[in-house]
C-alpha positions, 0 to 999 in steps of 0.5 A: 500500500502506498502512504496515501491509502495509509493516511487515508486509513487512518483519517477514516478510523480516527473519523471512526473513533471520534463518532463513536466516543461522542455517542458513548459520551452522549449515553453516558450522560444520559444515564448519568442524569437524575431527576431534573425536576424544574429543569430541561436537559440542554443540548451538548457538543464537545471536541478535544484538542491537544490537552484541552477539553471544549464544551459547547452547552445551548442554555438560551435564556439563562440568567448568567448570575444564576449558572452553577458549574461543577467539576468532580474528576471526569464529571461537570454538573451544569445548572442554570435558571431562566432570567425573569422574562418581562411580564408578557413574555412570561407564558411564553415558551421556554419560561414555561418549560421550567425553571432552566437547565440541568445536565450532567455531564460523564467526560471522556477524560479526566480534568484538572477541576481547579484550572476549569474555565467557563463563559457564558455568551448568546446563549452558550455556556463554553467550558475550557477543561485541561485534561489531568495528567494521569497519576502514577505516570512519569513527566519528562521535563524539557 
């Protein structure tokens, strides 16, 4: 076989091994999630980049006081209530869906919960995760 078609071997298998961790990452939240009560289960993307995890969570109409994030090892917990609507808006959809968002996510890798970043912008909570060095395991240093 020439180069190519190994590289293009590879480009496929690796396409592979990416689609089926973002489905095993999205049963696994699933499974994952209690009872949100109040809560509606927001839409969630994620890609891995070097050693940083990204997050991408659709959370329209949050109030940005008002998200919760928390980092336990290979797990975040996201809550986030609505904004109060202007009294017309109140009875209209999602405000009547709920008191905001829940989710529970199980990541594909472990991070370093103290260096976790997050920004909330348009309606997106973005979360920045370096992923932890495993323990046990030999640095080399330049």
């Amino acid at each position: 076989m020439s180069d190519s078609r190994w590289d293009e071997f590879f480009r496929r298998l690796a396409k592979e091994v990416e689609d089926k961790m973002r489905e095993a990452f999205e049963s696994s939240t699933t499974l994952l999630e209690t009872q949100a009560g109040d809560y509606r289960t927001p839409k969630v993307d994620y890609t891995v980049s070097g050693q940083e995890l990204y997050v991408a969570v659709e959370m329209p109409g949050c109030d940005k006081q008002k998200i919760e994030l928390s980092v336990d090892d290979s797990v975040i917990t996201i809550l986030g209530e609505y904004m109060a609507p202007p009294p017309a808006f109140s009875s209209l959809h999602p405000f009547t869906q709920g008191r905001g968002f829940r989710r529970v996510l199980k990541l594909p890798k472990p991070v370093e919960a103290s260096k976790v970043e997050a920004r909330y912008e348009a309606g997106v909570l973005l979360i920045k995760a370096p992923i932890a060095t495993p323990r046990g395991v030999k640095v080399r240093v330049e």
